[in-house]
C-alpha positions as CSV (number, residue, x, y, z in Angstrom):
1,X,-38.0,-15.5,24.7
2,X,-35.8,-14.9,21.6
3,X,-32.7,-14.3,23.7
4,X,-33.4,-16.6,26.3
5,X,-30.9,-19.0,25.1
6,X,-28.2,-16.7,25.4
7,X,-28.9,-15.1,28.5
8,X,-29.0,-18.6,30.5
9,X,-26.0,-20.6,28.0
10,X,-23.8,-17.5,28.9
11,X,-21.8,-18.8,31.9
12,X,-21.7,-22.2,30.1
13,X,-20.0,-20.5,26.8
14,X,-17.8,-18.5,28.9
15,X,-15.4,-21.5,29.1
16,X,-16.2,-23.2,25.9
17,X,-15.1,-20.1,23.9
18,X,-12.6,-18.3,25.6
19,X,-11.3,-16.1,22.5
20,X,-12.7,-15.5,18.7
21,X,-11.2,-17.2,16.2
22,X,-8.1,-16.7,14.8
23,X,-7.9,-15.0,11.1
24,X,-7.2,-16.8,7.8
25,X,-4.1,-18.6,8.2
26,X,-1.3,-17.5,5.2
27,X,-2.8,-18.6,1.9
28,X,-2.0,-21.9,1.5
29,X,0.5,-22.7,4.8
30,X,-0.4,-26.5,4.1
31,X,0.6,-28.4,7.5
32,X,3.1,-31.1,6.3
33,X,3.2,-34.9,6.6
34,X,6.4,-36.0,7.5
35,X,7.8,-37.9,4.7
36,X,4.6,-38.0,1.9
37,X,3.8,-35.7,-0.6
38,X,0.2,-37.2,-1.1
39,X,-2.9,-35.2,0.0
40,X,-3.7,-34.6,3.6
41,X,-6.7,-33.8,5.3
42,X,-4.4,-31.6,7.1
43,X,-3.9,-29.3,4.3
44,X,-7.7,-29.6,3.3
45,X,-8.1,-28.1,6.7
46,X,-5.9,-25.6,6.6
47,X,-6.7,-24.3,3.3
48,X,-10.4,-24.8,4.1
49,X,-12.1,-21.8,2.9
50,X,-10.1,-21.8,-0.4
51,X,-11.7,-25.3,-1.0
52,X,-15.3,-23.8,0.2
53,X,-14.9,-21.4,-2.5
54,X,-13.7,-23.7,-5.3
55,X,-16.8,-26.0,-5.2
56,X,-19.0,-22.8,-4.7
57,X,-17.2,-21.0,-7.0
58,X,-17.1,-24.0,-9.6
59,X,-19.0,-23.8,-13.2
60,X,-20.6,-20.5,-12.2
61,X,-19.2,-17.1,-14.1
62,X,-19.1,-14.9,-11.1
63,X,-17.0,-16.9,-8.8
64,X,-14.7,-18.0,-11.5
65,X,-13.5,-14.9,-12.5
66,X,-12.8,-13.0,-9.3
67,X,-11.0,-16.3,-7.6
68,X,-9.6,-16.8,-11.6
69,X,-6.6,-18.8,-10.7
70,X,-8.3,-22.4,-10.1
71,X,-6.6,-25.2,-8.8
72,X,-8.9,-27.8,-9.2
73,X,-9.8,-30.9,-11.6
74,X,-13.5,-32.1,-12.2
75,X,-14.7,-35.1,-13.6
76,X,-18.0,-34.3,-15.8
77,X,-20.1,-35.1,-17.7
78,X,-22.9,-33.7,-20.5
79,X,-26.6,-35.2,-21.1
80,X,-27.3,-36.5,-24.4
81,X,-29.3,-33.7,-26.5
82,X,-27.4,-30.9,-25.2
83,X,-26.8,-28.1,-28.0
84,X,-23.2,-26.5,-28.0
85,X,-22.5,-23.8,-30.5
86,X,-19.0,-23.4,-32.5
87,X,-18.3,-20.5,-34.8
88,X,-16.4,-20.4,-37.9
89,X,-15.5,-20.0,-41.4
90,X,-16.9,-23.0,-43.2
91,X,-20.5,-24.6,-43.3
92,X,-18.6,-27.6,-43.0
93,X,-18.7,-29.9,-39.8
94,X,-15.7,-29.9,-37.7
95,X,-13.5,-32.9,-37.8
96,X,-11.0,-33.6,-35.6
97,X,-10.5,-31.3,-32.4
98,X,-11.9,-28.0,-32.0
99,X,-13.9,-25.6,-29.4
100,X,-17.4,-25.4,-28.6
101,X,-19.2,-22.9,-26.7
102,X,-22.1,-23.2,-24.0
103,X,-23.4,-19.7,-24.9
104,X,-24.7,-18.4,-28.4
105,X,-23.3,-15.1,-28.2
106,X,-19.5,-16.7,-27.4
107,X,-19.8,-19.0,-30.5
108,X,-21.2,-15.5,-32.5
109,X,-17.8,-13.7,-31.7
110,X,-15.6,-16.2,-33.8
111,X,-18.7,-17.0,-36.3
112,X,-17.8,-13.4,-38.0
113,X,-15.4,-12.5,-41.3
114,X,-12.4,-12.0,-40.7
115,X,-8.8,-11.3,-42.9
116,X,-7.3,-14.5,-44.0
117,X,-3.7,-13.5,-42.8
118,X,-2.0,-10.6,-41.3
119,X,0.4,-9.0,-42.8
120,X,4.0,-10.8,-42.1
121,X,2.4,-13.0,-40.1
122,X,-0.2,-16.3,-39.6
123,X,-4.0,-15.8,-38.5
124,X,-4.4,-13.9,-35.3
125,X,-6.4,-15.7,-32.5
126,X,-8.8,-14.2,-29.8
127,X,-6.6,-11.3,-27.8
128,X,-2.9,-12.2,-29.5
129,X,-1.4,-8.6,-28.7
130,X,-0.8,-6.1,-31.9
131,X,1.9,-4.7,-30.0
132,X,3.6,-4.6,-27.4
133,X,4.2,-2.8,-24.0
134,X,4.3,-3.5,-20.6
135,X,0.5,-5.4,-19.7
136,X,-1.1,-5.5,-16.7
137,X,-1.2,-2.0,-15.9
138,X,-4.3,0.7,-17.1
139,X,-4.5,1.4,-20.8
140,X,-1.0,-0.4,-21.5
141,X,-2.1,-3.7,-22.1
142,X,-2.7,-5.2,-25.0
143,X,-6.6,-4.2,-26.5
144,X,-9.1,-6.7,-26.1
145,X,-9.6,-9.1,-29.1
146,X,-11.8,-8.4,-32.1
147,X,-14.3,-10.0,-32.6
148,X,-13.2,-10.9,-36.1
149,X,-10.6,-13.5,-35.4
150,X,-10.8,-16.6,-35.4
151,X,-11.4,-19.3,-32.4
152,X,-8.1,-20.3,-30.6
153,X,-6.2,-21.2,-33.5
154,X,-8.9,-23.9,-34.3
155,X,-7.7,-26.6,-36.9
156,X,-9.8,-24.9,-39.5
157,X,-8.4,-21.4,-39.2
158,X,-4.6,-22.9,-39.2
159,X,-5.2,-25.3,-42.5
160,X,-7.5,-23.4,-44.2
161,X,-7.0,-19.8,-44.0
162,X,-3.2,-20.4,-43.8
163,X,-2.9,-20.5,-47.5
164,X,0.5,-18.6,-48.3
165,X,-2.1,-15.1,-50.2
166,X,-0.4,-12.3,-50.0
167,X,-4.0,-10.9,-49.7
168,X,-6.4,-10.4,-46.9
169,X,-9.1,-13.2,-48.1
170,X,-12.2,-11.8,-46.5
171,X,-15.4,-14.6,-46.2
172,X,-18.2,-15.0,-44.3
173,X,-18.9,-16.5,-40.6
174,X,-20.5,-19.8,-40.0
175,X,-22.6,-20.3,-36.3
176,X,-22.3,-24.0,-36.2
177,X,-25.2,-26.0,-33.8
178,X,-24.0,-28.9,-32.4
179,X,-26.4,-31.6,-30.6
180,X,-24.7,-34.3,-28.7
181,X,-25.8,-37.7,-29.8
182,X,-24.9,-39.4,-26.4
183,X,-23.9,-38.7,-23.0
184,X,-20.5,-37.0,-23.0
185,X,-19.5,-38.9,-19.9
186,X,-16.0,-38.4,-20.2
187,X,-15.4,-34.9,-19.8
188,X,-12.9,-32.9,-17.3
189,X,-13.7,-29.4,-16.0
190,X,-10.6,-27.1,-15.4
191,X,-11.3,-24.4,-12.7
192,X,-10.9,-20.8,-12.6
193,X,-10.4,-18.0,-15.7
194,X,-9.0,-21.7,-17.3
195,X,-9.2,-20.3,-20.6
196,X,-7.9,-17.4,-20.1
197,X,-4.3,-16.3,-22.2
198,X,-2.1,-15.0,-19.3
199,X,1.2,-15.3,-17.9
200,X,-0.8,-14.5,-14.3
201,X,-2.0,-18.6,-13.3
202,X,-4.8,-18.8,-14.9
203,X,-3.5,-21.6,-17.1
204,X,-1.0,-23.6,-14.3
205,X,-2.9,-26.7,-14.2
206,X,-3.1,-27.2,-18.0
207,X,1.3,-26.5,-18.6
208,X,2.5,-27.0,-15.2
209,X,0.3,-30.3,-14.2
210,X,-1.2,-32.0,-16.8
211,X,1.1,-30.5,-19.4
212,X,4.5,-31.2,-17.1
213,X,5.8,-27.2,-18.4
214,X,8.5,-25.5,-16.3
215,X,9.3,-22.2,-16.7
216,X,11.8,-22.9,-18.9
217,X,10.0,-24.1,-21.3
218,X,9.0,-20.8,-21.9
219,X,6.0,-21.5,-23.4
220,X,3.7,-18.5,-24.9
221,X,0.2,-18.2,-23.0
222,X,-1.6,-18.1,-26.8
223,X,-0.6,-20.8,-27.7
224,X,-3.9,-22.4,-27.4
225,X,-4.0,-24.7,-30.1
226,X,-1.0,-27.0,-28.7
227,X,-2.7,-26.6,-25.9
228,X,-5.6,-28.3,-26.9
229,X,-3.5,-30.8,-29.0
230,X,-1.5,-31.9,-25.7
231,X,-4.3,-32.0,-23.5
232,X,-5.8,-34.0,-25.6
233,X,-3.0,-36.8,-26.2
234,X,-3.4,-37.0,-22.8
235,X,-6.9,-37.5,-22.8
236,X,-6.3,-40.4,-25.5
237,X,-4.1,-41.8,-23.0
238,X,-6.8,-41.6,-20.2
239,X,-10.4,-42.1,-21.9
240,X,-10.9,-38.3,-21.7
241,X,-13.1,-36.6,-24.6
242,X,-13.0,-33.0,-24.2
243,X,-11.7,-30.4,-21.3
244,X,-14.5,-28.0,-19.9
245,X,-12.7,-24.4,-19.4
246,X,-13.9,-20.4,-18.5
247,X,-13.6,-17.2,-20.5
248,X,-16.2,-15.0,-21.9
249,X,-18.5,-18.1,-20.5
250,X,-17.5,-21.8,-20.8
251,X,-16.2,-23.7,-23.1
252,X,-15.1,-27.3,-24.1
253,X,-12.3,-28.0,-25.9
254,X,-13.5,-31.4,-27.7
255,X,-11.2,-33.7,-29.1
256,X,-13.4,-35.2,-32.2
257,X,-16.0,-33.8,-33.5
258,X,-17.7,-36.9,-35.1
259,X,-17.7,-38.9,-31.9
260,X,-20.9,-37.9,-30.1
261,X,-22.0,-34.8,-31.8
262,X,-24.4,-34.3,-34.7
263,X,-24.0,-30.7,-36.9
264,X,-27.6,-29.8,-36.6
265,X,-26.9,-26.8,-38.9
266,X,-24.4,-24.3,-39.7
267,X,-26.0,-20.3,-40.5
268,X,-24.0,-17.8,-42.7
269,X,-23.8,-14.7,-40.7
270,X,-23.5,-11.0,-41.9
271,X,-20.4,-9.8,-43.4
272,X,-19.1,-6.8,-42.0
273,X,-19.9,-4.4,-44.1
274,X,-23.6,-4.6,-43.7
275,X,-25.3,-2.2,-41.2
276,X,-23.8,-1.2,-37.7
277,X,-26.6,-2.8,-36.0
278,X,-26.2,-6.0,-37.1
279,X,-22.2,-6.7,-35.5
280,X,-22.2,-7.8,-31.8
281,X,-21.7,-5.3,-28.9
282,X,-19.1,-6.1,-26.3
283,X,-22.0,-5.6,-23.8
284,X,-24.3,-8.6,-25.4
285,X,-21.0,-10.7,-25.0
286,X,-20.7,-10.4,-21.8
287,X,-24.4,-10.1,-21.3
288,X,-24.3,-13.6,-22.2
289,X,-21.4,-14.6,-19.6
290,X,-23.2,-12.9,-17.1
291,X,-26.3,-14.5,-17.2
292,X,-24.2,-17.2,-16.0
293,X,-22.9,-15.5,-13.1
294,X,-24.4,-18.2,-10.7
295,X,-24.2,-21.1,-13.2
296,X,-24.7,-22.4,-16.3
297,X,-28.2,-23.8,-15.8
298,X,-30.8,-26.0,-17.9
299,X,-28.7,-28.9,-16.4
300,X,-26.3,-29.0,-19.0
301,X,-23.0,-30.3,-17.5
302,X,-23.1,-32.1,-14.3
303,X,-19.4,-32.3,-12.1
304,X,-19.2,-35.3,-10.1
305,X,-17.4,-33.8,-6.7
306,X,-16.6,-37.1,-5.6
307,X,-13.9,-37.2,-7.8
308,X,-12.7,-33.4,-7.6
309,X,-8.8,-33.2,-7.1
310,X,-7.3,-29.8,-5.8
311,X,-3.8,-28.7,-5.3
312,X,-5.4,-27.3,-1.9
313,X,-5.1,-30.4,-0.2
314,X,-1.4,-31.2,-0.7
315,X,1.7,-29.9,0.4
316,X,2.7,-27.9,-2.8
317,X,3.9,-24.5,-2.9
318,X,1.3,-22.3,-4.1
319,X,3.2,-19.1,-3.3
320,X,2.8,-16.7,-6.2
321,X,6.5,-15.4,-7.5
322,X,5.1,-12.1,-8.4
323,X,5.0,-10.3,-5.2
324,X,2.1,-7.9,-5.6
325,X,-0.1,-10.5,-6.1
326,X,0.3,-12.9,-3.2
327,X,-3.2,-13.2,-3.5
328,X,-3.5,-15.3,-6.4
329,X,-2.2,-19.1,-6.1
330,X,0.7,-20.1,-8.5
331,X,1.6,-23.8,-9.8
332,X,5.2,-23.5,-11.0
333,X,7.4,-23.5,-7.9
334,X,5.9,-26.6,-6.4
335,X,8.3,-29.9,-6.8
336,X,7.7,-32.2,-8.8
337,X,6.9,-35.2,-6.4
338,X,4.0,-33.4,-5.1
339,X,2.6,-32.1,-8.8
340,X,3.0,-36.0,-10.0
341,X,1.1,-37.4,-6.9
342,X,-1.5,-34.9,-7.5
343,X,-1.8,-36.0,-11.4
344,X,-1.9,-39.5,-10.2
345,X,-4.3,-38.6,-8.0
346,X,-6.6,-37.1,-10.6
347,X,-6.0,-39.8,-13.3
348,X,-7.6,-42.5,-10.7
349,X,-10.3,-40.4,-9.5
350,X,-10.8,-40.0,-13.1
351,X,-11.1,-43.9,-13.3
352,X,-13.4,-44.2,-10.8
353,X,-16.1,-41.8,-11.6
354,X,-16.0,-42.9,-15.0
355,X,-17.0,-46.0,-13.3
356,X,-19.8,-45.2,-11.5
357,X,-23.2,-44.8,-13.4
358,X,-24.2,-41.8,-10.9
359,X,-22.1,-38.7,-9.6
360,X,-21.2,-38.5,-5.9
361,X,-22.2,-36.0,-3.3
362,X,-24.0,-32.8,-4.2
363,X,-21.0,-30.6,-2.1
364,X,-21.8,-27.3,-4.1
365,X,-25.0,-28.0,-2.6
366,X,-23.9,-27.7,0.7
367,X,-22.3,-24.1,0.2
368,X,-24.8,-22.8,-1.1
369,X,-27.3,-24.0,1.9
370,X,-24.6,-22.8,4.2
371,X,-23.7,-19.1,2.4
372,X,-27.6,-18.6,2.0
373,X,-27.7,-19.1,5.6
374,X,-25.3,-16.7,6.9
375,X,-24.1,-14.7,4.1
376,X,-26.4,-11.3,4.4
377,X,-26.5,-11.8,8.1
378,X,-22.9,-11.8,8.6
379,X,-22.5,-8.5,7.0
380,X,-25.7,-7.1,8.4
381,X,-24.4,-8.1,11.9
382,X,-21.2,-6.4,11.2
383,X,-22.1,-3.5,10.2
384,X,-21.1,0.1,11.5
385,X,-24.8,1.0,12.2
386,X,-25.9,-2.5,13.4
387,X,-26.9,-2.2,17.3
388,X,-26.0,-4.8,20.3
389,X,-30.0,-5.4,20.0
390,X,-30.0,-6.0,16.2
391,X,-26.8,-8.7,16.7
392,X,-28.6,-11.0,19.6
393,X,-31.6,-10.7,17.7
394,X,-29.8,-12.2,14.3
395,X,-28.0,-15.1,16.5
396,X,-31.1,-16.1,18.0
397,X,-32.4,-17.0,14.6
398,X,-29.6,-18.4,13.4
399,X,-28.0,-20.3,16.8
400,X,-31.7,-21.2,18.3
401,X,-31.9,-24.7,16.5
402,X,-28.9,-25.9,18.0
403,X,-30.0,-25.0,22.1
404,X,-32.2,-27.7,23.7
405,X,-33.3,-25.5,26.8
406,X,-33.8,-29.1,28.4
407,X,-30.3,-29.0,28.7
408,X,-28.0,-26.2,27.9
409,X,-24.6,-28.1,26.3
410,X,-23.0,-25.5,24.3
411,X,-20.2,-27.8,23.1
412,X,-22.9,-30.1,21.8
413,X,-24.6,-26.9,20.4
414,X,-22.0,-25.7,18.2
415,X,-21.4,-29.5,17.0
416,X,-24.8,-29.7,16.1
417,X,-24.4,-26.3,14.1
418,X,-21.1,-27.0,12.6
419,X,-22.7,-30.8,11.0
420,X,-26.1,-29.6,10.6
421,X,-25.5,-29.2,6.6
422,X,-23.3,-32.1,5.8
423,X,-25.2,-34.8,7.9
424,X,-26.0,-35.8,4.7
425,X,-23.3,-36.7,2.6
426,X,-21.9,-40.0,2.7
427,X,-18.2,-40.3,2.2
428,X,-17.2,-42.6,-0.1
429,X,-14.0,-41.0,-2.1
430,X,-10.5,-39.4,-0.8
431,X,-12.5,-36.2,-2.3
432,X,-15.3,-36.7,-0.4
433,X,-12.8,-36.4,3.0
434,X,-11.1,-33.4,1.7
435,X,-14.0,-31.6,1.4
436,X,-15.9,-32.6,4.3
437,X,-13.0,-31.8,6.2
438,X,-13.2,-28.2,4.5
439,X,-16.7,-28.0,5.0
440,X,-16.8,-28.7,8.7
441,X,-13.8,-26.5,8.9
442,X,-15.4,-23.9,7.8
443,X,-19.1,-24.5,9.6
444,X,-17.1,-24.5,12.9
445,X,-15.3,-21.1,12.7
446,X,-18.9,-19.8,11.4
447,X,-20.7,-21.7,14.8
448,X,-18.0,-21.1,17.2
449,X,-17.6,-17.6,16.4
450,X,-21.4,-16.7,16.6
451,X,-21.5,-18.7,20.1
452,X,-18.4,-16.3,21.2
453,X,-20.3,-13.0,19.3
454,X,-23.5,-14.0,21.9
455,X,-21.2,-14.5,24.9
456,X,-19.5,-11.5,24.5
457,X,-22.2,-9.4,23.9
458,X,-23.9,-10.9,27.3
459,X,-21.0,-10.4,29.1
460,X,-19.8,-7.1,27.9
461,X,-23.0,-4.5,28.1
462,X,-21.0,-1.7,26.8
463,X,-19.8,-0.1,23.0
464,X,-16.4,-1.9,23.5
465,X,-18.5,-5.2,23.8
466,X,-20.1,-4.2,20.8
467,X,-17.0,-3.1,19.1
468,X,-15.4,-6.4,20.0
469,X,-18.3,-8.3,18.5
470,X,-18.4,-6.5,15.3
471,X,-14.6,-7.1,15.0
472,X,-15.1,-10.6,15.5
473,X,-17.6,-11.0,13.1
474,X,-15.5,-8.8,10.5
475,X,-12.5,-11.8,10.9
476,X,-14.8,-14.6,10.2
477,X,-16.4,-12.6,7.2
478,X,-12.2,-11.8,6.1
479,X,-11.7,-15.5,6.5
480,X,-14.6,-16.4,4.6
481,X,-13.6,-14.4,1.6
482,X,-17.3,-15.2,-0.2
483,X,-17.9,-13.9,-3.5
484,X,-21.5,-13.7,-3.0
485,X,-20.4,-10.0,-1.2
486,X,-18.8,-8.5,-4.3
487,X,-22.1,-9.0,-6.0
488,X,-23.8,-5.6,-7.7
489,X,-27.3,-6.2,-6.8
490,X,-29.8,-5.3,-9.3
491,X,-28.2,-3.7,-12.7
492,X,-30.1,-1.4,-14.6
493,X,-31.3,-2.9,-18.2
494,X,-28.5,-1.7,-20.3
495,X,-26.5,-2.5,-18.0
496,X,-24.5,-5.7,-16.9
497,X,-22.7,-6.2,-13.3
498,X,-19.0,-5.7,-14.5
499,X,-16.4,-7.9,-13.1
500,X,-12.8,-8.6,-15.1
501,X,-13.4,-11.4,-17.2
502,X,-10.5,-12.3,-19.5
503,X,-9.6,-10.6,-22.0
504,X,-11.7,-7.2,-20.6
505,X,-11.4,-5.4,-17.3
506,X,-9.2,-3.4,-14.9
507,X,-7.7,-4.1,-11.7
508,X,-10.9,-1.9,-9.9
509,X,-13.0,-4.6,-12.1
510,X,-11.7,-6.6,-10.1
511,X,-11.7,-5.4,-6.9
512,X,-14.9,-3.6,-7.0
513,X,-16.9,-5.1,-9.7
514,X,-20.0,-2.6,-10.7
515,X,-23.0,-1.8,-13.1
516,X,-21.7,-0.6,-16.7
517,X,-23.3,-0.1,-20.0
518,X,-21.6,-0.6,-23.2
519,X,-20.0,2.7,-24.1
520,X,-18.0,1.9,-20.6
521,X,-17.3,-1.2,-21.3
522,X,-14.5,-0.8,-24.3
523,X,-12.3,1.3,-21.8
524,X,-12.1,-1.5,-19.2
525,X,-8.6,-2.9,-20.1
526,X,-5.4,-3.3,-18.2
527,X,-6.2,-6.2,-15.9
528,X,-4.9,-9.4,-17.3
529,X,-1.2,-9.7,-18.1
530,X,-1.2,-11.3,-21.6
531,X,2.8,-11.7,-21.8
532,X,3.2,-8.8,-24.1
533,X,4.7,-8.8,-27.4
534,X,3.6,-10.8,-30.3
535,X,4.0,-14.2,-31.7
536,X,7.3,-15.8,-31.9
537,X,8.7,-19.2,-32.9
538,X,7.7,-22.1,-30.7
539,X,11.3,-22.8,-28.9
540,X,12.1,-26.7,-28.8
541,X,10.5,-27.3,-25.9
542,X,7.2,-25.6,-27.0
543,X,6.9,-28.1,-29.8
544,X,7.1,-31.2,-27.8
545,X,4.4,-32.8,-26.2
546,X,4.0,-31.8,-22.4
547,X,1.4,-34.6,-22.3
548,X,3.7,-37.1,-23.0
549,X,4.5,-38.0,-19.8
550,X,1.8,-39.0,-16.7
């Protein structure tokens, strides 16, 4: 009975599906609107899987750092009583703009002692190279960070530390507990590795869009703290409170500290020269970002996807100049027009989710539904040692909700599987169209390729039928591109599942992420390109403010 839908719809599928679906498309071949550089359902289409993976990739560790050039804006928003952890120097409270983190162990790194100065030179910050040397390629790049310097060139380590002695001034470290004291409703969450110091993409929609940087502005990837100052002029200028970024977990860069949070207390920490066992090991650090591989739970920070802006669904170039990595999207050689339209676009959105009292659609939701559904079954299906038996077996469970044996309509069928997840969603917002138009994209080439799979394997009772199938099934699983099948499974205990997360990793982090304990860990280096060399003079056009303009 399990394959009876399949055996009778097969002459009926035979001319509803005539071939599998095509590959992937070029990354990012957005179809063009004659005469508009605005967004375009079109593009959301094309790029549809890149869009899937944003808003299933989106606050959550894992996804973040292996797709770590994001291209994507998020309105969001924080629950009053929150705690959010800041490490430092001083028991005092922050004033002013600084950066919190949403783990303990990410505050703990920057809550240490560190050298006032180094020699010939201001404080360090978190990974600013020692020397330099060609980065990017395995054990040339610049070392990871120590854990003694201080946070981003936070306001307190620039005025205070910054005091002209010759001498190292060695103090204690400060972990800092913040509480918010309302609901942080004005808060915008930057996609991707978005705190991450490269020169690779991971920072183009800070400089190149909301920070209007060219590449001739030349501006150096550490410099953070103007970062933060120019994102947040802009924020004065558009009622935002604080960016939401990705590194060693997430962070907020928040742009006053005595609007909406309360110092609940601030704990002197060990100096370094008590025992070994009381510093923090690299593998706790990332311990802690890892935990937050598939989010950062306890409901902490809410996006509202509803008002979600992505450079996928516009006609921008996104081609990557580097050519060995084609793979990773790139802001700076799209024009102008299109980069303003797409800031406009954000600023409204913006607007209008501040607006609203509730957030919009729940579209991560939906991908997860979706990958939960097919993700293990796909590659079960496709692989090597999987039989013709297995296969029709696996598409009866996942095709047989769709069949009404009253009346086989395969066209109708695959409809029915392609809307079956987003039936729900109500479409209120230019975001909500862009995605539901990637959604349904993507839910059709899953459907109709299964329907064709079935087909194919009815009508083809021989190994190249089966070869065919598997093939077919491989393409969909290529286009997919999920992250859910780079996963580790279950790590031992002193052990975390390993992918590169900025500063730390290699390019096989990357592309193969596994278990590693902590004596591995220190040796993973070589992935991110940090720009090389060491601090410089701002030019002229790095001391002006990029957020000056829309």
């Amino acid at each position: 009975m399990a394959l009876r839908f399949i055996l009778t719809a097969s002459a009926l599928m035979l001319h509803v599906i005539a071939a599998p679906p095509q590959t992937q498309a070029p990354l990012f071949s957005s179809a063009k609107t004659a005469g508009s550089r605005g967004l375009s359902l079109d593009s959301a289409r094309v790029n549809a899987p890149h869009i899937f993976n944003t808003v299933h990739s989106s606050m959550r560790q894992w996804g973040s750092s292996l797709n770590h050039n994001g291209m994507s804006l998020f309105p969001a928003r924080i629950p009053n009583n929150t705690h959010l952890y800041h490490g430092t120097h001083t028991p005092n409270a922050v004033k002013g703009m600084d950066w919190l983190a949403f783990e303990i162990e990410h505050a703990e790194m920057f809550a240490r002692a560190f050298p006032g100065r180094r020699p010939g030179g201001r404080p360090g910050k978190p990974g600013d190279p020692e020397h330099s040397g060609r980065p990017g390629e395995p054990g040339e790049g610049p070392s990871p960070p120590p854990f003694e310097l201080t946070w981003a060139e936070t306001v307190d380590g620039i005025r205070n530390i910054y005091d002209g002695d010759d001498e190292p001034d060695f103090s204690r470290g400060y972990l800092h507990i913040y509480r918010t004291t309302r609901p942080l409703t004005n808060l915008v969450y930057i996609d991707g590795m978005s705190a991450g110091k490269t020169t690779m993409g991971t920072l183009d929609t800070q400089d190149s869009l909301l920070r209007n940087m060219t590449d001739d502005d030349g501006g150096p990837a550490f410099g953070d703290f103007r970062r933060g100052q120019d994102l947040c002029d802009l924020g004065a200028k558009w009622g935002i409170e604080g960016f939401v970024r990705m590194e060693m977990g997430f962070e907020i860069i928040f742009c006053e500290f005595s609007d909406g949070l309360v110092l609940e207390s601030a704990r002197e920490r060990p100096s370094d020269k008590n025992q070994s066992y009381e510093t923090l090991p690299q593998l706790e650090v990332l311990r802690g970002a890892s935990m937050r591989y598939p989010g950062i739970t306890g409901q902490r920070l809410t996006l509202d996807y509803s008002g979600m802006v992505s450079a996928y669904w516009y006609d921008l170039n996104l081609t990557n100049p580097d050519p060995k990595r084609l793979d990773l999207p790139r802001l700076p050689a799209s024009d102008l027009e299109g980069l303003g339209n797409m800031k406009a676009d954000f600023k409204a959105a913006f607007e209008e989710s501040s607006a609203r009292s509730h957030v919009g659609n729940d579209w991560q939701g939906i991908t997860d539904m979706i990958i939960t559904r097919y993700s293990d079954r796909l590659q079960l299906m496709a692989g090597n040692n999987t039989s013709r038996e297995i296969i029709l077996s696996e598409l009866a469970v996942l095709l047989n909700l769709y069949i009404d044996y009253g009346s086989f309509d395969i066209p109708m069928a695959i409809e029915k599987c392609t809307v079956h997840y987003l039936i729900a969603a109500v479409l209120e917002t230019s975001a909500d169209h862009m995605i539901h138009g990637a959604l349904s994209t993507v839910a059709n080439k899953i459907c109709s390729t299964l329907f064709y799979v079935g087909q194919l394997l009815l009508e083809e009772e021989t190994e190249s039928g089966l070869t065919k199938s598997k093939s077919a099934i491989k393409s969909v699983i290529d286009y997919l591109d999920w992250t859910t099948w780079k996963e580790c499974g279950k790590c031992g205990y002193d052990e975390i599942c390993f992918v590169a997360i900025w500063p730390w990793g290699s390019m096989e982090d990357h592309k193969h992420p596994n278990c590693m304990k902590d004596e591995m860990l220190s040796r993973r280096q070589g992935y991110w390109d940090m720009g090389g060399g060491g601090r410089r003079p701002p030019t002229e056009n790095e001391t002006r403010s990029g957020a000056d303009e829309l």
